[in-house]
C-alpha positions, 0 to 999 in steps of 0.5 A, a space after each residue: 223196881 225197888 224204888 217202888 217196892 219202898 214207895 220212892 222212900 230210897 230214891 228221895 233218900 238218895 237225892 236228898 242225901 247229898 255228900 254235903 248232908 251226910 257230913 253234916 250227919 257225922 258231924 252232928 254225930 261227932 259234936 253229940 258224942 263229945 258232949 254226951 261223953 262229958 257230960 258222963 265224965 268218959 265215964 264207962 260205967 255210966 255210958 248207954 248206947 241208947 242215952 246216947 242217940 236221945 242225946 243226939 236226937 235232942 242235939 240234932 232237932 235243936 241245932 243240926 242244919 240238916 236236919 230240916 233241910 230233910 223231907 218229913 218221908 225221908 225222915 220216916 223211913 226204914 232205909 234212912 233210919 237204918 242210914 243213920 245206925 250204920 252212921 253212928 256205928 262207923 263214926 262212933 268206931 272211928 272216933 274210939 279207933 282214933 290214937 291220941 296225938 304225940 302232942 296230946 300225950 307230952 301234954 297229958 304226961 305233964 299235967 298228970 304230973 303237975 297234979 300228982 294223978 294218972 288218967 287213962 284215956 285210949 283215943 284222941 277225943 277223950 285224951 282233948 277231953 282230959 286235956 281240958 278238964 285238968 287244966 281247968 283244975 290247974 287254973 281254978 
């Protein structure tokens, strides 16, 4: 019944959406945030929710294997969109639940020492980051 009520937009979603397709989705998610938040400089002022998904719309037309392998009605409909919001939501909430690692935060403490300078980061993602932007200053 409610294949018919959406025109079979969920039951091509379903099949379409296989578990393969849907890590790729996080994936392309996880990969777009993280390039999104350093290009901002895990800057909280400069963050937008919506810069964010034209970041990962650009990301995911131009370099996300999945998404060609969906059909153009899959695509538009309102279920795979709304997919998609639930999607971003839980991993972007994973990724900013995530604690920094012990090893990441020995190194953390060492490079702000080095450079005479304290960073605050609250997840492991951000804390890589940081990890990467300072010893590129350490070594330049």
């Amino acid at each position: 019944m409610i294949d018919e009520f959406v025109g079979g937009h969920f039951s091509n979603m379903k099949s379409e959406l296989t578990p393969g397709v849907k890590i790729s989705i996080t994936r392309s998610i996880t990969t777009a945030f993280e390039q999104y938040m350093a290009n901002i400089g895990w800057s909280d002022k400069l963050y937008s929710l919506p810069e964010f998904v034209k970041e990962w719309r650009i990301y995911i037309e131009n370099h996300a294997s999945w998404y060609d392998k969906l059909s153009h009605e899959v695509k538009s409909s309102p279920e795979f969109h709304q997919f998609l919001a639930d999607k971003i939501n839980e991993t972007l909430e994973k990724i900013l639940s995530e604690e920094p690692s012990e090893e990441q935060m020995k190194e953390m403490e060492e490079l702000e020492k080095q450079l005479g300078r304290e960073i605050d980061y609250s997840c492991k993602l951000e804390a890589k980051y940081w990890i990467e932007t300072l010893k590129k200053k350490q070594n330049s």
